[in-house]
Structures are given as C-alpha cells and as structure tokens.
C-alpha positions in Angstrom: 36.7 62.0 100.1 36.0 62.0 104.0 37.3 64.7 105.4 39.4 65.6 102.4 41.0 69.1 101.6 38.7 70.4 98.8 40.7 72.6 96.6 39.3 74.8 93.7 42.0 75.4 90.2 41.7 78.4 88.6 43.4 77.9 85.0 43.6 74.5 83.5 46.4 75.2 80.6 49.9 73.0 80.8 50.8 73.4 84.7 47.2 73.5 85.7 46.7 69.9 83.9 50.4 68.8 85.5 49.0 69.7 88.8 46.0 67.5 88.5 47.8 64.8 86.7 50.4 64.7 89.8 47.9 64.2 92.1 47.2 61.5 90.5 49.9 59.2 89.5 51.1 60.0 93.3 48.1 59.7 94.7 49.3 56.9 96.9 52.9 58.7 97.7 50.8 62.1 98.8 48.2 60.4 101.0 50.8 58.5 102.7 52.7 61.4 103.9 49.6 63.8 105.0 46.9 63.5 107.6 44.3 63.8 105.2 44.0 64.0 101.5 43.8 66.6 98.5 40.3 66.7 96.4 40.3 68.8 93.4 36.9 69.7 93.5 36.3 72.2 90.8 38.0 73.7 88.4 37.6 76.6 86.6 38.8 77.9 82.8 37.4 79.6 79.8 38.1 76.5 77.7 35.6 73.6 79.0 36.0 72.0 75.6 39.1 70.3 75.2 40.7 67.2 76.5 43.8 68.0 78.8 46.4 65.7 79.2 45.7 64.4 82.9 42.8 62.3 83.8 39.9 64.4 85.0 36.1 64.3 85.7 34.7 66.7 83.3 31.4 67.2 85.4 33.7 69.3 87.9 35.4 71.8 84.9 33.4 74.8 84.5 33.6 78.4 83.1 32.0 80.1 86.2 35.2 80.9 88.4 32.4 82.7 90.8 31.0 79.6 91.7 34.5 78.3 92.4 35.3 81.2 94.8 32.3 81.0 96.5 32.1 77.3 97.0 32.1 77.9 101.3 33.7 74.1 100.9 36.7 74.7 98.8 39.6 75.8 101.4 42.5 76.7 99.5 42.2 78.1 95.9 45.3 77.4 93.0 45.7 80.3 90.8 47.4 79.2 87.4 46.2 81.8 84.8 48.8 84.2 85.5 49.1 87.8 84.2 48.1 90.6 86.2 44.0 90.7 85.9 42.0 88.9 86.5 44.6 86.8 88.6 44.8 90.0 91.1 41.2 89.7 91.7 40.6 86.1 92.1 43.5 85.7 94.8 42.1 89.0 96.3 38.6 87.8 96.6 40.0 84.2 97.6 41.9 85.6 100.8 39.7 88.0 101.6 37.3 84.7 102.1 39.3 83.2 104.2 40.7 80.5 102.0 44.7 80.3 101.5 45.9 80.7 98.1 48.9 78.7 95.8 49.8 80.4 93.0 52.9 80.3 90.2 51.9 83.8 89.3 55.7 85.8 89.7 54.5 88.7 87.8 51.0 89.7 89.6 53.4 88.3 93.0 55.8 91.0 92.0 53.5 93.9 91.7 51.0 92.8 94.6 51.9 90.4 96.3 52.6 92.8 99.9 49.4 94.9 99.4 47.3 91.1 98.8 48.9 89.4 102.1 49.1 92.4 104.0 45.1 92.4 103.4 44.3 88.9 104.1 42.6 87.8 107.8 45.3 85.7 110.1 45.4 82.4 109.1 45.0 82.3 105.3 48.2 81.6 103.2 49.4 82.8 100.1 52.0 80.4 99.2 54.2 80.6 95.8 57.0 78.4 95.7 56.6 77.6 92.0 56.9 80.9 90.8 60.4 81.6 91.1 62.8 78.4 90.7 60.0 75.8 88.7 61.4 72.6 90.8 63.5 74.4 92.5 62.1 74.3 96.1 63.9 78.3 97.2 61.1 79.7 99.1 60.7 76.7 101.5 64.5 77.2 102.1 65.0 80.8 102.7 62.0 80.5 105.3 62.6 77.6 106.7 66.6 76.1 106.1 67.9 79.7 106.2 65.7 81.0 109.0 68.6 81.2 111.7 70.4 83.0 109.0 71.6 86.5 108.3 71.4 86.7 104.0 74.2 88.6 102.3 73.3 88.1 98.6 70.9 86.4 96.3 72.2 85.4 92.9 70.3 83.6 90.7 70.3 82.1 86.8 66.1 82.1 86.8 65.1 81.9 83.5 65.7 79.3 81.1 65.3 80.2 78.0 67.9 83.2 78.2 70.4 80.7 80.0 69.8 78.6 77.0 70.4 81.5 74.3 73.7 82.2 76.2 75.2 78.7 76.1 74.7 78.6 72.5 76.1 81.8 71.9 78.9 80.6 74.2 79.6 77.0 72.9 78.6 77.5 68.9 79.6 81.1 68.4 76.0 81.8 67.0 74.5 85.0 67.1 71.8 86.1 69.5 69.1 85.9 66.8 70.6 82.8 65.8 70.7 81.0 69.5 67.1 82.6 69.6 65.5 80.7 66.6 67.1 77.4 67.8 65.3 78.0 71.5 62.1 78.6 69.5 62.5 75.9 67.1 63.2 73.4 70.7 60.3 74.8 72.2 62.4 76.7 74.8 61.5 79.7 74.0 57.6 81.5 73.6 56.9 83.0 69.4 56.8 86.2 71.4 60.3 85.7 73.8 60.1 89.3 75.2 59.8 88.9 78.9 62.7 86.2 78.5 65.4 87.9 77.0 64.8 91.6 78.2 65.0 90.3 81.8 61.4 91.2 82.6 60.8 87.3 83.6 64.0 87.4 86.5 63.2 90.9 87.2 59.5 89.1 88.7 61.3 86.7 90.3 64.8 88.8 91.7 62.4 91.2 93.4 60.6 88.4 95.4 63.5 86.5 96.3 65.0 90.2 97.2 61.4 90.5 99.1 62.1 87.2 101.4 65.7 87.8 102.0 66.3 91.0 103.0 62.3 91.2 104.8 61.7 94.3 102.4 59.1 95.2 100.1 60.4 95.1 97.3 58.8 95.1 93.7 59.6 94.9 90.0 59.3 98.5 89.4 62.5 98.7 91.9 64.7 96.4 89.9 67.0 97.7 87.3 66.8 95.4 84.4 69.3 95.1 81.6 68.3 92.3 79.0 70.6 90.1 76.7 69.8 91.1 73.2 72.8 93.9 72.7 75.5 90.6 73.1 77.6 89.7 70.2 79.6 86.5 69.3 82.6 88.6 70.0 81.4 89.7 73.9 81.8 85.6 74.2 85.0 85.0 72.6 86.6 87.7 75.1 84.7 86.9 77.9 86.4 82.9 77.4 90.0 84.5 76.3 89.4 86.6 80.3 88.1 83.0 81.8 84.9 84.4 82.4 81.4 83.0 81.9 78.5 85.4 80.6 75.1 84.9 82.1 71.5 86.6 82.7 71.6 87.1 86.8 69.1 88.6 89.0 71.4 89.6 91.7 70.0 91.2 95.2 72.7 91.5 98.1 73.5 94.2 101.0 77.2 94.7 102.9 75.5 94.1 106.1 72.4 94.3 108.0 70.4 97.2 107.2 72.4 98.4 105.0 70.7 99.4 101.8 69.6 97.1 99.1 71.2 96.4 95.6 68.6 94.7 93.4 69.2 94.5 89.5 69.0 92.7 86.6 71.9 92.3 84.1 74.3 90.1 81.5 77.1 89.2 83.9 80.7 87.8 83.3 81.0 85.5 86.3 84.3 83.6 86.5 84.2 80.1 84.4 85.1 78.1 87.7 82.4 79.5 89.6 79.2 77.2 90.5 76.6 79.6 88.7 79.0 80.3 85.7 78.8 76.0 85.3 75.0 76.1 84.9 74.2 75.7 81.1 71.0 74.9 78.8 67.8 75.6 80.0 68.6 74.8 83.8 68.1 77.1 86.4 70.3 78.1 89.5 70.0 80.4 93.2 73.7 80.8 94.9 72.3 82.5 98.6 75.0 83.5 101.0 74.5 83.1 104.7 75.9 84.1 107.9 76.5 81.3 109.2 76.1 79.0 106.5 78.2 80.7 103.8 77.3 80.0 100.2 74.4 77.5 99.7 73.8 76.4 95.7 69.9 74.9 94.6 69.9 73.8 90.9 67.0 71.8 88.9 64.5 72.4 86.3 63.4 76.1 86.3 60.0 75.6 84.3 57.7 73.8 82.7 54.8 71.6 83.4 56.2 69.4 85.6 58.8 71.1 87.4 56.3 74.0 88.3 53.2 71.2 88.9 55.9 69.9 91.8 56.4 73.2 93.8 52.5 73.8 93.3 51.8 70.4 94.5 54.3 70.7 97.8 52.4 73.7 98.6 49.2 71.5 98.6 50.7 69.5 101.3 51.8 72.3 103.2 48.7 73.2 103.8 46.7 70.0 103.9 49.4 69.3 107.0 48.2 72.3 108.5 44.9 71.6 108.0 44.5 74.4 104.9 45.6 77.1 106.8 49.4 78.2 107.5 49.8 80.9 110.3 52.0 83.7 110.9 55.5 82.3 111.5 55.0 78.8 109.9 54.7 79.5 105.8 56.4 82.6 104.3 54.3 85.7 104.3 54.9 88.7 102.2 57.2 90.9 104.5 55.9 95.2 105.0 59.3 96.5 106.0 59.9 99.6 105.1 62.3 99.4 101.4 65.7 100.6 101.3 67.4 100.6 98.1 71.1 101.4 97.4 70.6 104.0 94.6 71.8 102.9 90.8 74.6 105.2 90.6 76.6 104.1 94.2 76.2 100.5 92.8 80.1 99.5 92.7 81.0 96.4 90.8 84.0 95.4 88.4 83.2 96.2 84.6 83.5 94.4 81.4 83.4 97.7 78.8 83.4 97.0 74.5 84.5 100.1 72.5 85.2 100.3 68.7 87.4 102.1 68.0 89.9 104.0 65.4 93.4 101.8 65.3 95.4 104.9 65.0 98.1 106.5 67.9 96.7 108.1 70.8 93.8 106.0 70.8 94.2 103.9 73.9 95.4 107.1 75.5 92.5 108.8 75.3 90.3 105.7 76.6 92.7 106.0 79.5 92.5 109.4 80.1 88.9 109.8 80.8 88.5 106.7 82.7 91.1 108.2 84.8 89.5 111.1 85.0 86.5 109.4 87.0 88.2 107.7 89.0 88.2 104.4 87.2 91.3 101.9 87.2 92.1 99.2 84.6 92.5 95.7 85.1 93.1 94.5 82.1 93.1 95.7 78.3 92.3 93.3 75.1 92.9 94.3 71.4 93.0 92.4 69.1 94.0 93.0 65.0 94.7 96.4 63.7 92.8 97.9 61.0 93.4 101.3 60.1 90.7 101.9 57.7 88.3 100.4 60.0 87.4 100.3 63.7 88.2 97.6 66.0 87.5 96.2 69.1 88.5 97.1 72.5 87.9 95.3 75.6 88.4 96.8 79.3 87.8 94.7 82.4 88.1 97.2 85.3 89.3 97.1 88.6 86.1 98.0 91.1 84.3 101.4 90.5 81.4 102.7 91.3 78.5 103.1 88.6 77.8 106.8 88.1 81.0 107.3 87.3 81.3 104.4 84.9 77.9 105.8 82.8 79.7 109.5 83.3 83.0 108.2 81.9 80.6 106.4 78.6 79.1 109.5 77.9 82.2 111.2 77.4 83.9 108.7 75.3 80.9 108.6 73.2 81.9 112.2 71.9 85.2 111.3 71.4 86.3 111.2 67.7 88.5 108.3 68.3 85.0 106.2 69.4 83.1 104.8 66.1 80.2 102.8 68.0 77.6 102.9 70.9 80.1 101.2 74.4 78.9 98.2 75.6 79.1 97.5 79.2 78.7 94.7 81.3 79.0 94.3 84.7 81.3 91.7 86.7 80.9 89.1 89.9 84.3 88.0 91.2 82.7 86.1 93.6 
C-alpha cells in the first residue's frame, strides 16, 4: 500500500490474531478516518505452523523476529508476547531504532516501562493503552480528557477473573475454590489462575495507572498486594448484612498535590450503592477523581481478544495520524519524577476485622481493650450465634485508624487466649 504505515507484530497467539483480524473486517472504518493506512507487514512468532483465526498472508509470518526489527521499513513495532524477556528486549531494540512501539504487555510495562522510554530518541512512542483496562480506553483519558486536571485517586476493579470469583461468592454463597472452578470451567480464568487471584495482575496495572496520574515512577515492586484467596462465604454474608460490597481494587490516591502516594492492592468492602461496588462478572471498572471534574467512572470489557485487539488497534491510529511517530506532549510518555510513597504503616483507612473467638464472658471486652489501647475506635460490632464449646465469629467495622496500629493491635490479640483463629482483615472505602 502507497504510502502505507508498515507495522511489524511480534506474537501472533489470541490478541495478536484479533489485531490482525480487526484490521480487517474495519478495514474500510480505519482508512476512512486516517491520512493514510495500516500494513501489517511481517509478523513474527515461534509457531509458523498453525492457522490463526483471522485472515492472513502466510508468506509474511516468520520465526525470525530479527528480521522484523531490522526491517528499516517497518515504523512502529506491536509487542503481544508478553512476560518480561524477551518482550524487554525487543521493545528495547525497537525504540532504540527509532520506531514507536504498541504493546499490551502490563507486566514488563510495570517493571520497565520508565527505564525503556526514558532511553528512547525524541519522537518514538511507546504506547500501551490495552494493557490496563482491555476496551477500556484509560490511558487516552488520563492524558488527554484529564489533562487540565489535578488527580486525587485512582480506583479500579482491573481484573476479571477475580471480579468474577467475587460475584459468585457474593450471589451463590460458594466457596472461593468453588467460584474458582466455575471461572475455569467458563474459561474465565487460566489452569494456573495465580497472577489473578493473588492480585499480581492489578498490581501491573495499579502501578501504571499510579505512574500516569500522580507523574511518578512508580513500579510493581512498590505496590502492596493483598490477594482474594483467604475470603470465606461468611466474609460475604456480613459484608451484605453491613451493606457493603467486597471487591479486588487497585487503589492509588494522594490528599493533595505532592503529597505522598498510597498505592496498594487489596479485597475491599466498598458500599453496595457505590458505582464500583455495582460492577459484577467478569467486567472491569476505573473510578478517577479530579479537581475540577470530580469523579469520572469508565466501564467495559477488561480482556480478551477483542477488547484488548481494540485499544491495540486505536494506538495504531494514533500513530498513523501522526505519521508513526507521537512527540513529547502529544501521546503519554512514561513520567521520571522522583517517587514518593506514603509508607504502609501511616496508610489510614476504615477496617473490616474477622476474629473467632471463645463465646464465653469477657470476651468482647478484651477485643475492646486492645483496640483501645492503639488507638482504634469501633463502628460497629456483629455476632452472631453463641456456641460455648466452639468458637464463633466476630466482625468489627472500625471507625478510621491508621494501619500500623491496626497490624500492632492483630498481633496482640493473636496471643490472646480468648482468640481461636488467624484475624482477617479487610480494608474499607467509604467513598
């Protein structure tokens, strides 16, 4: 194609084939709103064997990604293969060339995403709005909707699969394992659903939304990440008796500007009326506050071949409008501000806290007591059923307190001999 933007892939598995089959069947749509068009040219993968699901010349698939990178024609590079290496080395070598780079990759992006812009020449992009909402087009609107805008706090519900898990623990009163299997069995969730339900997956994507907002580098190594295996049935049927909703957030926010960041990851009890408590199944939602906008919601389809093949694709024409190359102040760039993190222990939330415990006098005395002691105030107290011969539940929303003395208050009730099991604690978002 004359005067075409010649683009090489790198990984044709499920998005990689979505991308190519997009291009396609909107061939028309995309060439009508650009001033010229996009030409796959090449693409690269260690499987040049079987048929993907896309329509595809198979004279242009090959297994030698070198003679992808160093094609002087191909402009901008797609990097689908994700993981850490090679992926790090091919978007290295492709910016160091000159060529911009679109890539889904959130966990390489989270690790080295500063150091790879902040080593690229002017003028070549690294562009990744499909690896933290899917569909959800957040990067575009933090740089560009939000850019007048002072950002207060970034909540998001960014993985599917946990949000999934959570509503059928919620709405069937399953188990975790159980709600896990039936995500498996729907093809929600991966054989090996690690990085989903431990909250390594929004930790990725917390820390570069964290990144864009607050103009710090932040990385996943700097987010505290609690996942959502430890809940029980009996964690929901509280949580809905309190009117609360529990969910997986990625939550980064500041009191003001340059004040110091609070970047975590954790099972939350958000109230039930709230927008983000609302979001169920396996779709995905970012709540941002603004000064001046106030809160702004974005909700849609969080993964998956097409959803991610559309974010990867609007990158595309991002750069085919500027002519493959995006320059400082026009597409988001990786910020080098210097990081400054609110430390874990002056983190000061509300608390959801699960004790069993002996149902015998004194008991609830004693929970009192050392909460009291560390300067921690209850809001309200659940029990429910007595049982002398065994231990029961107790629930304990509190009013706000500060986290290092919530974790020094656990550790004393754990040697209490009144406490018969490990305290659970979740953390609370009023607003």
């Amino acid at each position: 194609m004359a005067n075409a933007m010649k683009v090489g892939l790198i990984g044709f598995g499920n998005v990689g084939a979505g991308v190519v089959d997009l291009l396609q069947r909107h061939a028309g749509l995309i060439a009508s709103r650009l001033p010229r068009p996009i030409e796959i040219k090449r693409i690269a993968d260690v499987d040049t064997q079987t048929r993907r699901q896309c329509e595809y010349d198979p004279a242009i698939l090959t297994n030698d990604t070198e003679s992808l990178l160093n094609d002087p024609e191909i402009e901008v590079v797609v990097e689908l293969i994700g993981g850490y290496e090679p992926a790090r080395t091919f978007v290295a070598r492709a910016l160091q060339a000159g060529k911009s780079v679109v890539t889904a990759n959130k966990a390489m992006l989270a690790k080295h995403g500063a150091d790879l812009m902040a080593a690229a020449p002017k003028g070549a992009a690294l562009l990744y709005e499909g690896a933290v909402g899917g569909g959800i087009p957040i990067i575009r609107a933090i740089h560009q909707g939000l850019a007048a805008n002072e950002i207060h706090s970034v909540r998001g519900i960014i993985n599917g699969t946990s949000n999934f898990i959570l509503t059928s623990m919620e709405t069937r009163g399953v188990s975790f394992d159980q709600a896990l299997a039936e995500a498996q069995k729907r093809g929600y969730a991966e054989p090996d659903p690690t990085f989903d339900v431990d909250g390594t997956d929004v930790g990725h994507k917390i820390a570069l939304l964290a990144s864009q907002c607050f103009g710090q580098d932040i990385r996943f190594d700097d987010i505290r990440i609690e996942g959502i295996q430890s809940l029980t049935p009996t964690d929901f049927a509280y949580a809905r008796e309190l009117n609360y909703k529990i969910k997986l957030l990625g939550i980064a926010k500041r009191e003001s500007a340059g004040a110091p960041v609070e970047a975590r990851v954790s099972p939350t009890l958000l109230p039930a009326s709230s927008l983000l408590g609302s979001i169920s199944g396996v779709y995905n939602a970012v709540e941002i506050i603004g000064e001046p906008i106030g809160p702004t919601l974005y909700y849609g389809q969080g993964a998956g071949r097409k959803a991610t093949a559309s974010a990867v694709v609007s990158d595309l024409m991002a750069l085919a409008a500027a002519n493959g190359r995006i320059e400082d102040g026009i597409g988001p760039r990786f910020p080098v501000g210097k990081k400054n993190l609110k430390p874990l222990e002056d983190i000061e939330t509300e608390y959801y806290l699960r004790f069993w415990v002996t149902d015998k006098p004194g008991t609830m005395a004693a929970l009192s007591r050392v909460l009291g002691d560390q300067k921690i105030s209850i809001k309200s107290m659940i029990q429910h059923g007595k049982d002398r011969a065994k231990a029961v539940p107790v629930i304990i929303i509190t009013h706000t307190a500060r986290e290092g003395d919530v974790q020094r208050a656990l550790d004393i009730i754990r040697t209490l001999e009144v406490n018969k099991a490990q305290p659970f604690v979740l953390r609370v978002e009023e607003n």
